[in-house]
C-alpha positions, -999 to 999 in steps of 0.1 A, spaced: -127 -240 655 -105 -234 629 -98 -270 606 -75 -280 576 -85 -311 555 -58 -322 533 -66 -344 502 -96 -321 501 -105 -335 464 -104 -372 481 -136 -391 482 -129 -393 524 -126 -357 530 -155 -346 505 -176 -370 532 -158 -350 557 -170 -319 545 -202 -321 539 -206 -333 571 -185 -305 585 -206 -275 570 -237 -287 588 -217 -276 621 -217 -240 626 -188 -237 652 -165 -248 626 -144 -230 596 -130 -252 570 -96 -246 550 -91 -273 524 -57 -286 507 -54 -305 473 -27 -314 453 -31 -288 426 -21 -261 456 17 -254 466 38 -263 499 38 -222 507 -1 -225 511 1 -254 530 28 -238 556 0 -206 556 -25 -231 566 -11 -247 593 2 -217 608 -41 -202 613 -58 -241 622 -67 -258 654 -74 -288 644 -58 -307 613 -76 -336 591 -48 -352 571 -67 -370 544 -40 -367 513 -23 -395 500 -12 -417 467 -23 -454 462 -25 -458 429 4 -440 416 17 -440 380 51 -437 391 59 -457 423 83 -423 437 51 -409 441 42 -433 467 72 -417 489 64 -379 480 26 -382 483 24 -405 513 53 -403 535 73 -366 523 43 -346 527 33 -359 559 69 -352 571 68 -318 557 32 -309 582 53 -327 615 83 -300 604 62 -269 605 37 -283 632 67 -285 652 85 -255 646 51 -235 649 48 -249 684 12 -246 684 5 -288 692 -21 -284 666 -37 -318 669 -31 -338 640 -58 -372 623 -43 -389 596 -53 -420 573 -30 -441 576 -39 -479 560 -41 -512 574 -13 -518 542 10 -507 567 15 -535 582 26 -549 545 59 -548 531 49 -532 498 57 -499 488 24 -484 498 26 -499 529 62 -492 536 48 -453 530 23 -452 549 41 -465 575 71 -442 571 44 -414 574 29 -426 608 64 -428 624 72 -394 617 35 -382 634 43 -408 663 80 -385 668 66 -354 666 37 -368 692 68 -378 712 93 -352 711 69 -321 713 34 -334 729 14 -327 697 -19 -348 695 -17 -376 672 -43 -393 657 -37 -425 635 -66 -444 617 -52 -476 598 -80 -477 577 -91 -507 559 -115 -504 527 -138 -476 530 -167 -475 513 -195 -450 508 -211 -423 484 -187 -409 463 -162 -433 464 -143 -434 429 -147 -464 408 -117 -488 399 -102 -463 423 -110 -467 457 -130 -498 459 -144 -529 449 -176 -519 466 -174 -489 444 -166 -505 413 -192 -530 415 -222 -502 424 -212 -482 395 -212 -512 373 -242 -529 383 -262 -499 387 -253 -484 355 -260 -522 343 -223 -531 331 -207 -569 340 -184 -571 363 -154 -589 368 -143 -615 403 -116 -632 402 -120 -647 435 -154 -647 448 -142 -665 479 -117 -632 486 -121 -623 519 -128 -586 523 -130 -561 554 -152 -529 549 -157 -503 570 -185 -477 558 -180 -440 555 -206 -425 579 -186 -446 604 -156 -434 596 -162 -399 597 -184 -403 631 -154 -414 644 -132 -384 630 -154 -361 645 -158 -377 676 -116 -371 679 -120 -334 670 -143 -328 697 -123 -342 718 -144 -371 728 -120 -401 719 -85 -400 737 -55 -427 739 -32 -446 724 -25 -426 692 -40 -454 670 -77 -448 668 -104 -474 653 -134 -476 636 -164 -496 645 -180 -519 629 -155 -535 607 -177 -554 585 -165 -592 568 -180 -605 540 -164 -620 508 -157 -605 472 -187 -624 457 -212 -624 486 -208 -586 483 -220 -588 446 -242 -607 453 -260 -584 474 -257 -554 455 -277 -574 425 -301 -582 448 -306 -545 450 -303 -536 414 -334 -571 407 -357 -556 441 -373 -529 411 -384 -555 393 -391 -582 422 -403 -554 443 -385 -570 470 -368 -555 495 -337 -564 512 -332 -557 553 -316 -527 548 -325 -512 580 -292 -522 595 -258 -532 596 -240 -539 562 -267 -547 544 -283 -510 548 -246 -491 541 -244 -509 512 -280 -502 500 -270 -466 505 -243 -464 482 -256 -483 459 -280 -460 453 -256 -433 453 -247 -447 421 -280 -442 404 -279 -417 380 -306 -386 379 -325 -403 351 -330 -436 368 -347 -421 397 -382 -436 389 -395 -470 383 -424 -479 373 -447 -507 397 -475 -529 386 -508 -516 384 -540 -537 381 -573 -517 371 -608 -525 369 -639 -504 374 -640 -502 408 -606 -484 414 -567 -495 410 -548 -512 429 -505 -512 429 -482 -528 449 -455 -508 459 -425 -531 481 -425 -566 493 -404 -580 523 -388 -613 531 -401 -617 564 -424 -585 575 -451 -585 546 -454 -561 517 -474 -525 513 -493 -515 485 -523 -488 477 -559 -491 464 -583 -464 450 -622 -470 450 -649 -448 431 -676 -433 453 -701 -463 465 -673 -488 457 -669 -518 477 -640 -540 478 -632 -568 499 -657 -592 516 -636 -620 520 -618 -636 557 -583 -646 563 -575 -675 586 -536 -666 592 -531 -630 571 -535 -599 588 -540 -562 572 -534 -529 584 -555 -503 565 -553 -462 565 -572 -440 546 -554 -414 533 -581 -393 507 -618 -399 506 -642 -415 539 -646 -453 543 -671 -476 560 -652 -505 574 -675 -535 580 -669 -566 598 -687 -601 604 -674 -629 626 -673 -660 603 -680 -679 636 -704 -663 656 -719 -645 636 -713 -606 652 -716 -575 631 -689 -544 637 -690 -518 615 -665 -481 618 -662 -451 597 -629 -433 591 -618 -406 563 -587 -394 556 -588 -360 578 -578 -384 614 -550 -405 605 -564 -442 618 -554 -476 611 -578 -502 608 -564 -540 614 -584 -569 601 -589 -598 621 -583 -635 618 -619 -655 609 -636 -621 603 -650 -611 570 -645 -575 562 -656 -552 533 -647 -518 530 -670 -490 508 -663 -455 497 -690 -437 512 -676 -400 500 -682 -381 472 -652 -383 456 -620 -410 449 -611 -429 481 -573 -440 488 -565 -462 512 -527 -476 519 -521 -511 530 -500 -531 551 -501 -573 551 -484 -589 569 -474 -616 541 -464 -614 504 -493 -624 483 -491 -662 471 -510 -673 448 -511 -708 454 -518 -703 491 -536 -669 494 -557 -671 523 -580 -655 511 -617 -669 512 -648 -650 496 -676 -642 522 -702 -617 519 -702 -593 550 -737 -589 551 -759 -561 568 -763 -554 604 -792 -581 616 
């Protein structure tokens, strides 16, 4: 399949490329404003399938609201239409549409011209009314809050709210474009107004809040849940906004003679990870828990895992190494040690299941002992 993105410079359509190129059934023909009308009629007249990203919303003259927005999508319906192809035609529209301002009052213009030529001559029509999109590459004070505020805080430079009790509806980019590929393929028919799910509400300063909550975790080593929903498209492209030279950050690490230890990310609710080394002979632990639990894997050397019931008294002891991937869990009211027992530096990852507090640590000394 043959496809034209127009607005090809836009931070939508560079999404929609990059997704595009991993597909190998599909050619891409791209459109920016730096190329002329003649090109454009070229393009339409070779393409099956027709992205129309291009618009203006932050004009420095308000007439280009009317050329870029409502004139340019008129001009594609006039040579779709005289082609008589029914090329099927996306466009991103804006939920401004429904406004009477003049970037609404465009927009709109633009989507009853697509909705005629859908009438009169059966062409496909596509219409997204898009509210704000956020993602990597969006441009700051351009397309966003969400990007301004990323490419503020992450760069470390204040930023400015008004209203922090502004109500605000996101959607996030990989969304979007899942959805815009979804309607090339052919998998999402109907009404020529087309959605995209989820529409995420949150508030001007709730989202700045989060995203310093991301810019403090290197230094709490805290992590927010950004597994999911809002939180984790937000995480993503605040990270986008990292530059090369901030890749790294350094972690705590506490060192005494038997090894090192570091900790590496802490959550709110699931525990926190963390490695440890030990010199050959080494033994660390030999203490219980009554609550916290441990998961242990050795990932370099060979361990002796030993275990004594602080109850009745039993005696388990294991070995594992790092050539069989095993995880070893410590029990509740069970002493454990554990002791390098190769030649060479042993490191072992580990799991709690609880940050480490200080004033409640759960953690009570206890010699294991040998085998009776």
């Amino acid at each position: 399949m043959k496809v034209l993105i127009t607005g090809a410079q836009g931070f939508v359509a560079k999404n929609l490329q990059a997704h595009l190129r991993e597909r190998q059934d599909i050619s891409v023909f791209l459109f920016s404003r730096q190329d002329n009308l003649a090109s454009l009629k070229n393009l339409l007249a070779e393409v099956d399938f027709v992205f129309h990203l291009a618009g203006v919303n932050r004009p420095e003259n308000t007439d280009d609201f009317r050329t870029g927005n409502t004139d340019l999508t008129k001009f594609i319906c006039e040579e779709v239409g005289l082609l008589g192809r029914k090329t099927p035609i996306l466009y991103t529209s804006s939920s401004q549409a429904e406004f009477d301002n003049l970037y609404g009052v465009s927009k709109l213009a633009a989507e009853q011209a697509l909705i005629e030529l859908s009438v009169v001559q059966s062409v496909p029509v596509h219409i997204f009314r898009l509210p704000n999109v956020f993602g990597k590459w969006s441009k700051p004070n351009y397309n966003s809050a969400v990007a301004t505020f990323c490419n503020n805080i992450a760069a470390g430079l204040p930023i400015k709210i008004n209203q922090p009790d502004a109500a605000i509806k996101l959607v996030y980019i990989d969304d979007v474009i899942a959805q815009f590929v979804a309607v090339m393929d052919g998998l999402v028919a109907g009404d020529p107004f087309v959605s995209v799910n989820p529409v995420y509400d949150t508030t001007v300063g709730k989202l700045a809040a989060q995203l310093y909550k991301f810019r403090d975790s290197r230094e709490t080593l805290i992590t927010e849940t950004v597994g999911k929903g809002l939180t984790r498209a937000l995480y993503s492209t605040y990270l986008s906004y990292i530059q090369p030279e901030r890749f790294t950050y350094e972690v705590p690490k506490y060192e005494d003679p038997r090894g090192v230890f570091v900790e590496m990310l802490k959550t709110k609710d699931s525990g926190q990870f963390s490695y440890f080394t030990a010199h050959p002979g080494v033994t660390r632990g030999g203490h219980y828990h009554h609550s916290k639990t441990e998961k242990f894997l050795v990932i370099k050397g060979a361990a002796c895992f030993r275990f004594r019931s602080i109850n009745s008294g039993e005696f388990y002891e294991l070995f594992t190494s790092g050539e069989k991937p095993e995880i070893v869990e410590t029990v509740p009211g069970w002493t454990h040690d554990i002791t390098n027992v190769g030649e060479d530096e042993m490191i072992v990852m580990l799991w709690a299941n609880e940050i480490f507090d200080r004033e409640k640590p759960d953690t009570y000394a206890m010699p294991v002992g040998t085998e009776a």
